[in-house]
BALOGU-955339 format. One line per field, with one value per residue (C-alpha): residue in three letters; residue number from 1; x, y, z. Coordinates in nm, 4 decimals, decimal comma, always signed. Each point is the difference from the previous one (the first is absolute). Layout:
aa = [Ala | ...]
i = [NUM | ...]
xx = [X | ...]
yy = [Y | ...]
zz = [Z | ...]
This chain:
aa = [Unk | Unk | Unk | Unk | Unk | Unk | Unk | Unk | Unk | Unk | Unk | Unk | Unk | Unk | Unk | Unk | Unk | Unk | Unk | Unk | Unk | Unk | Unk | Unk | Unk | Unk | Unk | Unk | Unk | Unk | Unk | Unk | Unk | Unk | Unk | Unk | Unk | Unk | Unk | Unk | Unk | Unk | Unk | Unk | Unk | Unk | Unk | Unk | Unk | Unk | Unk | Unk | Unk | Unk | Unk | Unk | Unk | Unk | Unk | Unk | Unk | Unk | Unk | Unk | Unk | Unk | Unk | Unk | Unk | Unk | Unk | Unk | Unk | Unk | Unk | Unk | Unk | Unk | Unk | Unk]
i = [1 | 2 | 3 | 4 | 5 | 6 | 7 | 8 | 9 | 10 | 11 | 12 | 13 | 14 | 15 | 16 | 17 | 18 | 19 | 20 | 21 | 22 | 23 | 24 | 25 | 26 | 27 | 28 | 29 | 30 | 31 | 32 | 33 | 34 | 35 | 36 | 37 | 38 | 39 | 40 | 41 | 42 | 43 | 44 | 45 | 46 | 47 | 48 | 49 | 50 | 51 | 52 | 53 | 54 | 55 | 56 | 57 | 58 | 59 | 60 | 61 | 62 | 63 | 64 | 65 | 66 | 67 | 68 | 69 | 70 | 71 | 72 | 73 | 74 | 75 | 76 | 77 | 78 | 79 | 80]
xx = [+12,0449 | -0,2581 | -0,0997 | -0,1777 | -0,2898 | -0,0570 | -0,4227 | +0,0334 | +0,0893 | -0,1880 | -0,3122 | +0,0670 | +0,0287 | -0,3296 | +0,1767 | -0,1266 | +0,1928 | +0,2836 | -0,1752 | +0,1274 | +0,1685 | -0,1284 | +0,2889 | -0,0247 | -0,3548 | -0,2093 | -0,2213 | +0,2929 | -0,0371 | -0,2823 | +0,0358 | +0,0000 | -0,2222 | -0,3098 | +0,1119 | -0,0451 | -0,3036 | -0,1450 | +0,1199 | -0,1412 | -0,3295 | +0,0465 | +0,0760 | -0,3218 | -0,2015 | +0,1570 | -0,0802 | -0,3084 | -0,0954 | +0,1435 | -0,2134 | -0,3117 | +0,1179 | +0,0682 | -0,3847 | -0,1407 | +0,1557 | -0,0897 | -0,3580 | -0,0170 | +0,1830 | -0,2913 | -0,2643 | +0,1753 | -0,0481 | -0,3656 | -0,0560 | +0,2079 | -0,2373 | -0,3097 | +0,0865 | +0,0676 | -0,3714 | -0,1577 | +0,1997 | -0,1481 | -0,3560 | +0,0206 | +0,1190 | -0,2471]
yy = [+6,3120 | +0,1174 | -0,2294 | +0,1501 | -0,2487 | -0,0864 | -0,0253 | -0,3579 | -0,0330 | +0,3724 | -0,2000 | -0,3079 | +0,2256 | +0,1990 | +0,3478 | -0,0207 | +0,1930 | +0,3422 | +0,2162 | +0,1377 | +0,3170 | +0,3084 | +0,0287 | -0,3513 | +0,0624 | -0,1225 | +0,1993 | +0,0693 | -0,0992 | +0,0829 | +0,3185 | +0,0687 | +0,3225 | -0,1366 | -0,0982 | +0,3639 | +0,0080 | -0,2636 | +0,1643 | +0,3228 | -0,1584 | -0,1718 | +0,3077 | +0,1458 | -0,2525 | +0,0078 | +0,3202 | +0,0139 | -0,2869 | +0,2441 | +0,3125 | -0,2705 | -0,1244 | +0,3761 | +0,0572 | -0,2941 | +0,0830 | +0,3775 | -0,1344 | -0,2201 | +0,2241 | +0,2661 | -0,2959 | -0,0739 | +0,3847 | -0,0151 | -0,3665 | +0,1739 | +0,3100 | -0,2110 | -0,2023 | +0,3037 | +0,1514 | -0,3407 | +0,0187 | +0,3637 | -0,0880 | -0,3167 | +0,1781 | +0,2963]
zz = [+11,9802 | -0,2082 | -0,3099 | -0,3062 | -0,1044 | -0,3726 | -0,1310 | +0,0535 | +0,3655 | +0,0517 | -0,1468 | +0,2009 | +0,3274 | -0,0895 | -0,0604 | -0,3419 | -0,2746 | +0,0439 | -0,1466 | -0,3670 | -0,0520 | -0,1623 | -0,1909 | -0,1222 | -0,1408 | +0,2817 | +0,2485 | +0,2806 | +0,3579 | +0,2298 | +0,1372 | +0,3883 | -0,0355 | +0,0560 | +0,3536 | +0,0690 | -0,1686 | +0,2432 | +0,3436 | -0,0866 | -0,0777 | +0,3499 | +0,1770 | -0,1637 | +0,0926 | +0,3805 | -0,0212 | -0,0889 | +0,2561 | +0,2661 | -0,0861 | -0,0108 | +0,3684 | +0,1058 | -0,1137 | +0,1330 | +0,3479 | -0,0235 | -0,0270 | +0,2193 | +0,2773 | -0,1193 | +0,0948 | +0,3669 | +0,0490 | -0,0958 | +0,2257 | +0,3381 | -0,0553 | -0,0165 | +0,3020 | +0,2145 | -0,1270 | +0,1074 | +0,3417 | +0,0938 | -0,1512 | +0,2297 | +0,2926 | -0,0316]
């Protein structure tokens, strides 16, 4: 059973005031849009992580290239 909590025992409990109505003249509750708001800035972020990673492994696949090719020039110079 669910009991509704008056400002007293919602104080006492730490759930602080229900907020007021619009209707009744005060602000109206919080809205749940800006939980949107905060995922797609996450998933921009995330995503912009990834393309850093996606670079930062592109390069240093690019510098493995360059260190193999390097290793097999200084194998044939040393063999020669």
């Amino acid at each position: 059973m669910t009991q509704v909590l008056g400002q007293h025992s919602r104080w006492v409990k730490g759930a602080g005031l229900m907020p007021r109505l619009k209707a009744d003249g005060g602000q109206g509750a919080v809205s749940t849009g800006g939980v949107s708001t905060i995922q797609c800035q996450r998933a921009e972020t995330i995503a912009t992580l990834q393309r850093q990673l996606d670079e930062q492994d592109a390069e240093h696949k690019l510098q493995l290239v360059k260190t193999q090719r390097q290793l097999v020039d200084t194998q044939r110079q040393t063999q020669e």
